[in-house]
C-alpha positions as a printed NumPy array, in Angstrom:
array([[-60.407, -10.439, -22.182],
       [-58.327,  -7.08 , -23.268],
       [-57.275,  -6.868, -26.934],
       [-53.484,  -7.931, -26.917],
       [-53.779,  -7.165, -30.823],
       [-52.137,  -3.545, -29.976],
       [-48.859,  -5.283, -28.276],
       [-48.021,  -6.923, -31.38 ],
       [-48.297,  -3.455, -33.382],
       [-44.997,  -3.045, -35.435],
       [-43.161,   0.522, -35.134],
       [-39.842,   0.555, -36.741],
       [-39.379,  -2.687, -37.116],
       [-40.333,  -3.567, -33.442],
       [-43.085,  -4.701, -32.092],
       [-44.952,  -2.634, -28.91 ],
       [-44.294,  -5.733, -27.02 ],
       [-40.763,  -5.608, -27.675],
       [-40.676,  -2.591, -26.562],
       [-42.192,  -2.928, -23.379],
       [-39.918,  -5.331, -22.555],
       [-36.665,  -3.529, -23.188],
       [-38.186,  -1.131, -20.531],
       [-39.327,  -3.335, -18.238],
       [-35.848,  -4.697, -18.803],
       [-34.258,  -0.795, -18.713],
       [-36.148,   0.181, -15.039],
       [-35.448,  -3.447, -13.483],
       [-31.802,  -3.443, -14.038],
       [-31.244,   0.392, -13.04 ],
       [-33.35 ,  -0.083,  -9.722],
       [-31.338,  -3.473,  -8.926],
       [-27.736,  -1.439,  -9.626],
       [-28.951,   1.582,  -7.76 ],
       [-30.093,  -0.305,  -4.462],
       [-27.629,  -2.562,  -4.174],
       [-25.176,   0.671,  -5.081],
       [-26.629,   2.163,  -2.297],
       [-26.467,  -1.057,   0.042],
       [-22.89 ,  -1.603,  -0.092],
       [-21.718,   2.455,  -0.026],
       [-23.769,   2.452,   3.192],
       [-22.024,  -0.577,   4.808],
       [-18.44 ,   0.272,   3.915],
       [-19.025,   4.015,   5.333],
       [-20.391,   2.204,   8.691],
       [-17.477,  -0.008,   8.262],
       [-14.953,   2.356,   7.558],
       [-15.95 ,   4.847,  10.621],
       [-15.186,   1.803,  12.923],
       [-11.739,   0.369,  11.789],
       [ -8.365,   2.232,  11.686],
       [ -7.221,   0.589,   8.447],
       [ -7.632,   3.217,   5.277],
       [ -8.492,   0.203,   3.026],
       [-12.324,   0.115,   3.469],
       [-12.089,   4.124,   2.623],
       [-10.289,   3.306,  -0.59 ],
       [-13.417,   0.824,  -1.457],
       [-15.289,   3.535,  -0.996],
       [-14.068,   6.128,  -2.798],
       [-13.381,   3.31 ,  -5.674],
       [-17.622,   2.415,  -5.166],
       [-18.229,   6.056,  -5.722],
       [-16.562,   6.654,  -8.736],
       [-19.708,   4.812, -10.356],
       [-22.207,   7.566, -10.988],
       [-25.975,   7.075, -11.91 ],
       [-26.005,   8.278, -15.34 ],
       [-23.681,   5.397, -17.126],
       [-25.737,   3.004, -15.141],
       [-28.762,   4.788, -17.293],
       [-26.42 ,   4.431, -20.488],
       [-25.385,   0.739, -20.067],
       [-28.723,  -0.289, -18.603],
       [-30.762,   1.237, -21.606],
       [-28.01 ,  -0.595, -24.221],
       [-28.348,  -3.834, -22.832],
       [-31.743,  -3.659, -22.403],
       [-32.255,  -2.395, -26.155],
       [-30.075,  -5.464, -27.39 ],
       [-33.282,  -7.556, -28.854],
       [-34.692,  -4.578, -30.362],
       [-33.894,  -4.286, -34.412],
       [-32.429,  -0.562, -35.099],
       [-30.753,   0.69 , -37.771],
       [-26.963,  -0.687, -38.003],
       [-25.891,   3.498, -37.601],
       [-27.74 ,   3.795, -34.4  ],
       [-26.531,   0.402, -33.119],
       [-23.06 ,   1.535, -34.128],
       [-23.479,   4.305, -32.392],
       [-25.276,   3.293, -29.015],
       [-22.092,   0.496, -28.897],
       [-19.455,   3.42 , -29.501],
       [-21.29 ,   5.446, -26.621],
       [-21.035,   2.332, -24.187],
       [-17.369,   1.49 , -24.72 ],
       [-16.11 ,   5.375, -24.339],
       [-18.233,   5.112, -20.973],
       [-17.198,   2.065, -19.948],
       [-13.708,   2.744, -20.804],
       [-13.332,   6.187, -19.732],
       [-15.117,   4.977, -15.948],
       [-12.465,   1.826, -15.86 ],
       [ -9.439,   4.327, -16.584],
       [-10.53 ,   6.827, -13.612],
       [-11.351,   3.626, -11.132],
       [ -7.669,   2.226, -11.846],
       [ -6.12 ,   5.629, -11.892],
       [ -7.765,   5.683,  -8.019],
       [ -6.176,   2.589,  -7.581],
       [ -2.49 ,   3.167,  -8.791],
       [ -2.791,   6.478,  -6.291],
       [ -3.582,   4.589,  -3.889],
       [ -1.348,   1.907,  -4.4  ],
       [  1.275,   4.482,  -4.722],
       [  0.759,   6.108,  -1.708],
       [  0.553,   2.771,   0.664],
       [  3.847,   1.622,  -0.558],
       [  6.13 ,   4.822,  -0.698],
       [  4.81 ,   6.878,   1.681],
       [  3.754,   6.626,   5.138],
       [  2.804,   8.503,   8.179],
       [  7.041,   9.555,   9.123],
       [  7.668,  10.245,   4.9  ],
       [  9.046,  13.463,   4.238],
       [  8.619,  15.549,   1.298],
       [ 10.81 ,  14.61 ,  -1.108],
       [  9.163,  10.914,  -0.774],
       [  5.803,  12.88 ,  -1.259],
       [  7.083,  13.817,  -4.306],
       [  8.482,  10.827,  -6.095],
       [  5.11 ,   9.222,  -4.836],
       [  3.515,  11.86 ,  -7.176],
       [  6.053,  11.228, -10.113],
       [  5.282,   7.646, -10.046],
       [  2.128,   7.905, -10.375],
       [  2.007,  10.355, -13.227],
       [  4.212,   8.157, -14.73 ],
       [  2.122,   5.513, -14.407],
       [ -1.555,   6.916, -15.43 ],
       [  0.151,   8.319, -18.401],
       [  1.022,   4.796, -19.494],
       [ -2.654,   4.146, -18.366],
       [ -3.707,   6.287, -20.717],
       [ -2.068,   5.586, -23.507],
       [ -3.282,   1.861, -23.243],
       [ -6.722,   2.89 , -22.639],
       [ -6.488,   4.811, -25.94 ],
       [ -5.004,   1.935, -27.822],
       [ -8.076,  -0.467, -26.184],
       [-11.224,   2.225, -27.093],
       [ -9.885,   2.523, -30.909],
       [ -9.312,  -1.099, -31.509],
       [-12.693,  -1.536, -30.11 ],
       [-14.087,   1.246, -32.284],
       [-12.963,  -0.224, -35.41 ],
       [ -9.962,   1.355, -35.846],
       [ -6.76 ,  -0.285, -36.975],
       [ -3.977,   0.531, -33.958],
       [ -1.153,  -2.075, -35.363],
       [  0.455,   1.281, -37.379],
       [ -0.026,   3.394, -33.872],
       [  1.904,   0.499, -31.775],
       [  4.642,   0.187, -33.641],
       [  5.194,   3.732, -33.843],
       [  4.934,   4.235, -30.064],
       [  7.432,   0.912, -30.197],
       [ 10.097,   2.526, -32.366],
       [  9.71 ,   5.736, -30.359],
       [  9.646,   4.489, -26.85 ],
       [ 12.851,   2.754, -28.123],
       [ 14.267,   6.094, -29.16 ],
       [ 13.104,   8.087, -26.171],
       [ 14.852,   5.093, -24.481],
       [ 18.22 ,   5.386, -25.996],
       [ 18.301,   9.212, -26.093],
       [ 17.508,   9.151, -22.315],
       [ 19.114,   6.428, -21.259],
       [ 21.342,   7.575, -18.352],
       [ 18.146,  10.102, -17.012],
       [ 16.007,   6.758, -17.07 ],
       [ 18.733,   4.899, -15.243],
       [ 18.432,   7.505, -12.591],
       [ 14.764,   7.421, -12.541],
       [ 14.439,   3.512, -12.264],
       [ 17.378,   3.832,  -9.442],
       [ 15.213,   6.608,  -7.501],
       [ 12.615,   4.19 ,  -7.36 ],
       [ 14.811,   1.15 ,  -6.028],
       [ 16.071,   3.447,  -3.473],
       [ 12.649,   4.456,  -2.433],
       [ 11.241,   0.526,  -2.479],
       [ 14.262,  -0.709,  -1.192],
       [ 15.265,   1.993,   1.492],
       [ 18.878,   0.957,   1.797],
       [ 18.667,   4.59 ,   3.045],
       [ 16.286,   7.143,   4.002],
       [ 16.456,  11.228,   4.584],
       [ 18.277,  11.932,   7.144],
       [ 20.753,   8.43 ,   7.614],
       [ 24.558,   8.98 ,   7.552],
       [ 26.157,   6.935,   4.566],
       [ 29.675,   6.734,   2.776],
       [ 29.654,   5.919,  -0.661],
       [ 33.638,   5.523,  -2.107],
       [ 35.308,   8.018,  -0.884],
       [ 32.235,  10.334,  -0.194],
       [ 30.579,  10.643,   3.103],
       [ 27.138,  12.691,   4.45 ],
       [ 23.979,  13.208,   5.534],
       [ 20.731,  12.55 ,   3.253],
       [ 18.813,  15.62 ,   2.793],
       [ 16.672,  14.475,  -0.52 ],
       [ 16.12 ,  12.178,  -2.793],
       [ 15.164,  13.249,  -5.861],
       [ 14.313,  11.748,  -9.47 ],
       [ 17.688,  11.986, -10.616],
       [ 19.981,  12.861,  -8.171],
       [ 20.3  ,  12.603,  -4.055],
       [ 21.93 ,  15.329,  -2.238],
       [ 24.275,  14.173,   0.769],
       [ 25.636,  17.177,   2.981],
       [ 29.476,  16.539,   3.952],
       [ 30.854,  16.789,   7.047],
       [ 32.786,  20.107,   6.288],
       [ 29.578,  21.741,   5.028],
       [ 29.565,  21.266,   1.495],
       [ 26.499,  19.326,  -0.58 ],
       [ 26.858,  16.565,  -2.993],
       [ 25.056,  15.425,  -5.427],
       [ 25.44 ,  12.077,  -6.887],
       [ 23.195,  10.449,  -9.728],
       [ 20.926,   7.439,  -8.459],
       [ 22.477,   5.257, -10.686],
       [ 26.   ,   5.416,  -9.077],
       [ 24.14 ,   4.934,  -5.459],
       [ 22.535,   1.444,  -6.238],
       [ 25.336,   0.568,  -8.232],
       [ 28.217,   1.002,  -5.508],
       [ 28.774,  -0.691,  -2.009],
       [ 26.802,   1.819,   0.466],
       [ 27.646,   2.148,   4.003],
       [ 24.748,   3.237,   6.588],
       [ 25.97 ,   4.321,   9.853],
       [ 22.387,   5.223,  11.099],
       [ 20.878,   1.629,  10.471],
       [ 24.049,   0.561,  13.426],
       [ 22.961,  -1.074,  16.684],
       [ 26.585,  -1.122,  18.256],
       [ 29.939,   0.293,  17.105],
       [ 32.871,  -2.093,  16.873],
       [ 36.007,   0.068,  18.03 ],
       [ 39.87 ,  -1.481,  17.708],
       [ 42.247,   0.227,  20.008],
       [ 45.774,  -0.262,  19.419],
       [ 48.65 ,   1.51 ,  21.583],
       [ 52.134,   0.781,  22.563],
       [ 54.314,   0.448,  26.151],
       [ 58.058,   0.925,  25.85 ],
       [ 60.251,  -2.135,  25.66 ],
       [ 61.592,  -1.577,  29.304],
       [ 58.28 ,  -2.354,  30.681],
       [ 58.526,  -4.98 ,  33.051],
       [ 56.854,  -8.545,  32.363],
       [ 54.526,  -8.744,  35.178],
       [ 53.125,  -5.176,  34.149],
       [ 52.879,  -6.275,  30.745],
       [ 50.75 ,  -9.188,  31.597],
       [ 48.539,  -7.122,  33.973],
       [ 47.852,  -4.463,  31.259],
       [ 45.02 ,  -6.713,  29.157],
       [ 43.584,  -7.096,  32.88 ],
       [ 43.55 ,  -3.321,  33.495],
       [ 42.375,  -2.198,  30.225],
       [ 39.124,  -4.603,  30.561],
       [ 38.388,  -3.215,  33.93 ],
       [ 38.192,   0.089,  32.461],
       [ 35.863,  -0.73 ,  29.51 ],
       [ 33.445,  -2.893,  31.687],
       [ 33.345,  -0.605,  34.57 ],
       [ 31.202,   2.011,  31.414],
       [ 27.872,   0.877,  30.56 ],
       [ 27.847,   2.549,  27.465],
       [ 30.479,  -0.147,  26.249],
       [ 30.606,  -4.262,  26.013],
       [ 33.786,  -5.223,  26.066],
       [ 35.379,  -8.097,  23.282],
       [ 38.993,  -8.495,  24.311],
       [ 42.454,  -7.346,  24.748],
       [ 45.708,  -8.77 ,  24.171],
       [ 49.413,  -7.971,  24.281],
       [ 49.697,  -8.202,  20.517],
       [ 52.732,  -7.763,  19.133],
       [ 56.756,  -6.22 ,  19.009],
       [ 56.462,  -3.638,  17.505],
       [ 59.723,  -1.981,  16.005],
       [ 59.647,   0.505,  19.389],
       [ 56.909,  -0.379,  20.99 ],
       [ 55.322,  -3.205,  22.969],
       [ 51.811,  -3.343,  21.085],
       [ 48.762,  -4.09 ,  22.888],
       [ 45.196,  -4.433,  20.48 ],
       [ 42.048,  -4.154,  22.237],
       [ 38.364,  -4.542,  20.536],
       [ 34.947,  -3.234,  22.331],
       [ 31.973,  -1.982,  21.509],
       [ 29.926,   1.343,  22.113],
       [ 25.885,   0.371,  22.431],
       [ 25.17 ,   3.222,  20.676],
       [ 25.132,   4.263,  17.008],
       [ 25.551,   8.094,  17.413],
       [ 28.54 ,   9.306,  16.542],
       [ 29.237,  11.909,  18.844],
       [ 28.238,   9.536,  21.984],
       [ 30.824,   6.975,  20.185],
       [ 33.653,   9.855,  20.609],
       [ 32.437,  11.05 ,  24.307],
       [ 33.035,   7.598,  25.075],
       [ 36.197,   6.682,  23.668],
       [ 37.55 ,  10.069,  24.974],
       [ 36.766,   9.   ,  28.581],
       [ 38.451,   5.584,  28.234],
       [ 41.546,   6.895,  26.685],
       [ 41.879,   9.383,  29.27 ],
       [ 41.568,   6.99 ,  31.848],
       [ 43.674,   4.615,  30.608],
       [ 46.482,   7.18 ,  30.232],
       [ 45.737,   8.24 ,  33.801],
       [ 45.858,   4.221,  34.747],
       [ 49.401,   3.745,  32.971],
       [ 50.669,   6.657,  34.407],
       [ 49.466,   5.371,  38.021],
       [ 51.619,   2.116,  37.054],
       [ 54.287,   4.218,  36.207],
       [ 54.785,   3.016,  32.926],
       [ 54.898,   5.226,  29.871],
       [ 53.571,   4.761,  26.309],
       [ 56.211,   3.91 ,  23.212],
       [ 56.859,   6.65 ,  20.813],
       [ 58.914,   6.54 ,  17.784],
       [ 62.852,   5.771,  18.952],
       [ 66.283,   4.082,  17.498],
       [ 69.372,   2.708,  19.11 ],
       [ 72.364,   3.442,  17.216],
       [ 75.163,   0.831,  18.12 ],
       [ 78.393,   2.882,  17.379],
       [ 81.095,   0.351,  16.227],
       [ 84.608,   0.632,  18.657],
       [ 82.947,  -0.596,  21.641],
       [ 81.46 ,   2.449,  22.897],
       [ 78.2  ,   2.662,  24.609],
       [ 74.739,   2.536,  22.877],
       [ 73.279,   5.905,  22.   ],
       [ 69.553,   6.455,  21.578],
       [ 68.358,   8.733,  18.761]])
């Protein structure tokens, strides 16, 4: 029967069985984490090679972050944790463990908010200024990361952090006040961006302005007019006023009014709705809505007609309306009837004839 009189041998303060153990412990633990490591990193690569989706790449790159060596570190810790050491080395081997741990978390999440980040602003059609406030947010965001990854390691260090907090309380609320209307702007670039009441590119009035999106930027979005010129209006005033967006239109509603003269004759006046559908109906590009002899107007018989143009373009929506105004100028001329234009009968007191001015 072997002597078992050596394994019970004490060497600073621990006993050779003890420390046979802790490795036995140490080489079992690293093996297990390095094979099953290895395992799953091989499925999710077969697995992400087969599907479209980018989410099973993202659990890889997330798997990989993990390298061998902390394993070593937190494997030899927690296999070391029924050993007696001195309370400076213990100290010391716990410090090691948490700056690993913690530094390895903050790189794994900073993956993740990138990622995140990119899967809800951005997209296959995103331009670059999208690009770019995807970038700013998530700078923003691992800075903040890192700041409360620094506040977690010193607590658990030892170190008192209620001074540090309420500093960065007191400032942030400073930084906050000082930069209130640039934050304002920043928090609005990112509504606009989530929200997408408009996109680069989309035709929008906003007031009394009017243009095309060309960026959208932190602070500002530049519109370009349609007489050339480029405005630039802060965020904050774009989520805070009613926007109109001509590019998100399916049809165009279009109210026609015009006028006959008062000698028109009854039966052509009833006819006219008639004629004026026939006209809209006979172009595919428009659905007609109605028409109706409207109104008597002060020199004019007024006639209101609503269709619509299937089309949200703007120029097709004029190429349109110019062909049905010519042709219903060629159809009232055919009926020879003539369109009302500004006139007044003077009544000349004595008896004498009407005169028209």
């Amino acid at each position: 029967m072997p002597d078992l009189e050596f394994l019970q041998r004490v060497y600073f303060g621990n006993s050779v069985a003890a420390y046979a153990l802790a490795a036995a412990t140490f080489v079992a633990s690293v093996a297990v984490f390095l094979l099953a490591r290895r395992l799953v990193l091989a499925r999710l690569r077969a697995l992400a090679e087969s599907t479209a989706t980018d989410l099973d790449d993202f659990a890889v790159e997330l798997l990989g972050k993990i390298k061998a060596p902390e394993c070593y570190l937190v494997g030899f810790y927690f296999a070391t944790r029924p050993l007696s050491f001195d309370p400076k080395v213990d100290s010391f081997l716990r410090s090691a463990v948490i700056l690993v741990l913690a530094y390895r978390a903050l790189r794994m999440l900073q993956t993740s908010i990138d990622y995140g980040v990119r899967r809800a602003m951005t997209g296959p059609d995103a331009d670059q200024a999208r690009k770019d406030m995807a970038k700013t947010v998530a700078l923003l965001l691992r800075f903040v990361l890192w700041v409360l990854a620094l506040i977690f390691v010193l607590d658990n260090l030892g170190i008192n952090v209620t001074s540090m907090v309420a500093g960065l309380g007191i400032g942030g609320v400073a930084v906050a006040l000082a930069a209130q209307a640039v934050l304002g702007d920043l928090f609005s670039a990112l509504a606009i961006h989530l929200d997408k009441p408009f996109v680069v590119g989309d035709f929008i009035t906003v007031d009394d302005f009017k243009g095309t999106v060309e960026r959208i930027g932190i602070k500002t979005t530049h519109l370009r007019s349609l007489s050339g010129e480029l405005l630039v209006m802060g965020n904050s005033k774009l989520t805070s006023s009613p926007i109109r967006n001509y590019k998100k239109m399916r049809e165009r509603r279009v109210v026609l009014n015009f006028g006959l003269l008062y000698s028109t004759p009854e039966k052509a006046l009833a006819e006219m709705p008639g004629a004026v559908r026939g006209l809209i109906e006979k172009d595919k590009s428009l659905r007609f809505d109605r028409a109706h002899f409207s109104g008597l107007g002060e020199s004019s018989l007024d006639f209101e007609v609503v269709y619509y143009i299937l089309d949200a373009d703007y120029n097709k929506h004029m190429d349109s309306q110019q062909r049905l105004l010519l042709e219903l100028v060629a159809d009232v001329r055919k009926r020879g009837l003539d369109f009302a234009y500004p006139t007044r009968t003077l009544f000349i007191d004595g008896g004498k004839a009407p005169a028209k001015a």
